[in-house]
N, C-alpha and C positions, 0 to 999 in steps of 0.2 A: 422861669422856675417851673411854672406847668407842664413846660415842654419835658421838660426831662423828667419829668416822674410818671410821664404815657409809656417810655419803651420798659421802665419797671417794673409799673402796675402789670402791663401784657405780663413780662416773663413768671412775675409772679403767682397770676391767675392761671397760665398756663402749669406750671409748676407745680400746684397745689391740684389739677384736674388728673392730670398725670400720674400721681402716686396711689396706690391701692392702698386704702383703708385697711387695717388690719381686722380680721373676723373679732366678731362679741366673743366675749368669753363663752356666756351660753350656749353660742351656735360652734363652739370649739367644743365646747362638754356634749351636745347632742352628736357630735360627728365622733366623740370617742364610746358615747353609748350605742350608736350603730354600729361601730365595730365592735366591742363587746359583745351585744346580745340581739344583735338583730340581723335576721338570715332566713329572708320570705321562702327562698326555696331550698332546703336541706336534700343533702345526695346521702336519705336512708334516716335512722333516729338511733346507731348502734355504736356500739366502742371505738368503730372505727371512723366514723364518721365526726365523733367527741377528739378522736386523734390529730385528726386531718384539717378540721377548722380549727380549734386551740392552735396548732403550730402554724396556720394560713394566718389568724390573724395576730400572730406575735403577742399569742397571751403563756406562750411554756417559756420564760426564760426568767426567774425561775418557774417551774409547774404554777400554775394556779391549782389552785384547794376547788373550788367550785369555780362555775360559770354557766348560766343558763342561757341558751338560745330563745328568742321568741319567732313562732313560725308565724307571722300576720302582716298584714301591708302597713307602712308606714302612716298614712292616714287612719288606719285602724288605732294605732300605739297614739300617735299624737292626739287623738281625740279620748284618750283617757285623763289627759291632762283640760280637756275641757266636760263639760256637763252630759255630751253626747255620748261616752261612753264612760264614761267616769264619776269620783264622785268623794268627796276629803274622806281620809282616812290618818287617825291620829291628826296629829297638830299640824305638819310638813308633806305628808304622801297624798297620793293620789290611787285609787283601788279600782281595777276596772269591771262596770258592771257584765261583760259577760268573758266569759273564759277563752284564752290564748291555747293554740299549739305550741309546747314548748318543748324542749332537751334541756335537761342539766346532766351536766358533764361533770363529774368528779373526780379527781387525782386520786389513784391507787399506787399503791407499792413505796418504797424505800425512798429514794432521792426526792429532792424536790427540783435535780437538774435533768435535762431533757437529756435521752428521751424519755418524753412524760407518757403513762398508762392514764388514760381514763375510761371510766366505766359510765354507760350512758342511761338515762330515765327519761323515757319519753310521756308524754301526757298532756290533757288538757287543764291548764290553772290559772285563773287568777292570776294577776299580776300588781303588784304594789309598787307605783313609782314616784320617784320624785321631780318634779316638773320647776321650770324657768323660762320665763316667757313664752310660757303656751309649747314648749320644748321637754321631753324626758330626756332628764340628764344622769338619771342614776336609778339602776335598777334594787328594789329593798329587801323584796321578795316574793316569792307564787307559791302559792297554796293552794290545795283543793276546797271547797265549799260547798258543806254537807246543802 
C-alpha cells in the first residue's frame, strides 16, 4: 500500500511546484497604477506629449476625462504609502509629505472617441494615494500646498 502512493506523492509534489501562482490582487492593482500614472522619465510636459502617452498606455479608448502622470522613482511613490514620506490623510489616503513632478492630461474637444486631444499642466504637487500592502493602488488626487 505504501509502495504505491510514493510515485503519487512525487507527481503530485512535482505538479503543485510547477504551476505559477497567480499574482495578489494588490500587486495586479499596483501594476495597473504604474501604468496609469507613473512615468519616471517624460519625453517633454506638453499636449503632445499628454497625446502620445494616453494612446501608449491604452487609456484613449474611450478618451479618458483626466489622468495624471507622476514624474518620481518608484521607491519615492511607494514610500508615501509608508511613514518616510507619507502620512493618513482622511480615513483610507495616504498624502505625500513633499511634492511630486507631475502632468495631468486633460481631454479637450467633442468625442470621447479617439483620436483624443489633450491639453497638458505640468507642475510640482502633492499627491494623494491610496495604498494596500505597503503598494499604491489608486491615484485620489494632487494638489498644490500653500
Amino acid at each position: 500500500m505504501m509502495m504505491g502512493l510514493g510515485p503519487l506523492l512525487l507527481i503530485f509534489m512535482l505538479g503543485s511546484c510547477l504551476t505559477q501562482p497567480n499574482p495578489a490582487p494588490d500587486d495586479q492593482r499596483y501594476k495597473i497604477f504604474l501604468n496609469q500614472h507613473y512615468d519616471p522619465t517624460p519625453d517633454g510636459h506638453d499636449d503632445r506629449y499628454c497625446e502620445v502617452t494616453m494612446k501608449r498606455r491604452d487609456l484613449t479608448s474611450p478618451c479618458k476625462d483626466i489622468n495624471t502622470f507622476i514624474h518620481g522613482t518608484k521607491k519615492k511613490i511607494k514610500a508615501v504609502c509608508e511613514d518616510k514620506n507619507g502620512k493618513p490623510y482622511g480615513e483610507h489616503f495616504r498624502i505625500s509629505k513633499s511634492p511630486f513632478q507631475v502632468t495631468i492630461c486633460r481631454h479637450h474637444g467633442g468625442s470621447n472617441q479617439p483620436p483624443c486631444k489633450y491639453r497638458a499642466t505640468a507642475g510640482s504637487r502633492y499627491i494623494v494615494i491610496a495604498c494596500e500592502h505597503g503598494l499604491p493602488v489608486h491615484l485620489d488626487r494632487t494638489f498644490y500646498r500653500p
